[in-house]
N, C-alpha and C positions, 0 to 999 in steps of 0.2 A: 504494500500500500504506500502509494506516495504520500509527502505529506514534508509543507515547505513550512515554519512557526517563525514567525518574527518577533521579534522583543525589544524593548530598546529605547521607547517611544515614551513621552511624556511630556510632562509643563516645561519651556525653559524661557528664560527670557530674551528678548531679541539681544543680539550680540554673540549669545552663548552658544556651544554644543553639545553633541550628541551623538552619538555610535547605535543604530539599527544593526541585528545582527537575522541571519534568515538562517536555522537548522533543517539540513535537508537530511530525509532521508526517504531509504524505497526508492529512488533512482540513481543513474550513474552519473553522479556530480560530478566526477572528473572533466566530462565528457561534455555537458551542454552548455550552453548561452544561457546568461542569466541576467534579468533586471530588476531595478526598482522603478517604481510606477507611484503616483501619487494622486488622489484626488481630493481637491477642496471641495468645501461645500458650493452648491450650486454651478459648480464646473466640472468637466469634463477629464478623465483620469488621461494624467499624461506621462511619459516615459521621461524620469529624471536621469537616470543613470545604464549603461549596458557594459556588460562583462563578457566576452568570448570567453571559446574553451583555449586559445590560446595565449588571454588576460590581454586582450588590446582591448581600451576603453573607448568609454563614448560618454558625453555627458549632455546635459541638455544645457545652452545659452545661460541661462536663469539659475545653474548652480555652477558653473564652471569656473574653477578658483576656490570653492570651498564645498563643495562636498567629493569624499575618495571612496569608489568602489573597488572591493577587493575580494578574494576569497580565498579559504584556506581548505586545502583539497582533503589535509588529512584533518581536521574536524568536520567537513561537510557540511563549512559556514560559508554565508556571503556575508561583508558588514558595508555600511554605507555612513563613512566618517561624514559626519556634518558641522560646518564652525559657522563663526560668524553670521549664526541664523536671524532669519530676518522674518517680519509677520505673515509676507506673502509665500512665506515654507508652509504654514499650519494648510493640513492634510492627513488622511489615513496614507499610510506609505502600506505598502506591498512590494515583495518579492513573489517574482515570477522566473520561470524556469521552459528551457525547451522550446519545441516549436520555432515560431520567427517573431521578429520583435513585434511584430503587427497583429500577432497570433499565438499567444504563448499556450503552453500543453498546461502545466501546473502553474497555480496560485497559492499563495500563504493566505492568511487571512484577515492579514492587515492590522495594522497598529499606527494609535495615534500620536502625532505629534502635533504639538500647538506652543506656537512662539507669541509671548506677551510682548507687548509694547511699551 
């Protein structure tokens, strides 16, 4: 059974960070493409961060320079370093896994973060 859990997530105040981490297991992490995705309220979920299986990134415009996606193959973690957060971060973040970035196979279940101002 696949099965992606995020953790991580919480109140901080704008300026500050945070480390989202995503536990995979039930597939071969090694192996696939993995993101983080984010939705605010009343908008639409969008792809902040992308991880190949050969760790070449991608980031979205709006976090690039302060948030790092990484993964550690022999825990069968993804984490998504966040600093210098800012109010228009507040969103349920999600790890997602497989498939294509447009199309992902597995989903976490999401976790919130929310940045004060």
């Amino acid at each position: 059974q696949v099965q992606l859990l995020e953790s991580g997530g919480g109140l901080v105040q704008a300026g500050g960070s945070l480390t989202l981490s995503c536990a995979a297991s039930g597939i071969f992490f090694s192996i696939l493409d993995m993101s983080w995705y984010r939705q605010a309220p009343g908008k639409q979920r969008e792809l902040v961060a992308n991880i190949l299986n050969d760790r070449t990134t991608w980031y979205a415009d709006s976090v690039k320079g302060r948030f790092t996606i990484s993964r550690d193959i022999a825990k069968q973690t993804m984490y998504l370093q966040m600093h210098r957060l800012k109010s228009e971060d507040t969103a349920v973040y999600y790890c997602a896994a497989g498939g294509t970035v447009n199309s992902r196979e597995y989903w976490g279940q999401g976790t919130q973060v929310t940045v004060s101002s």
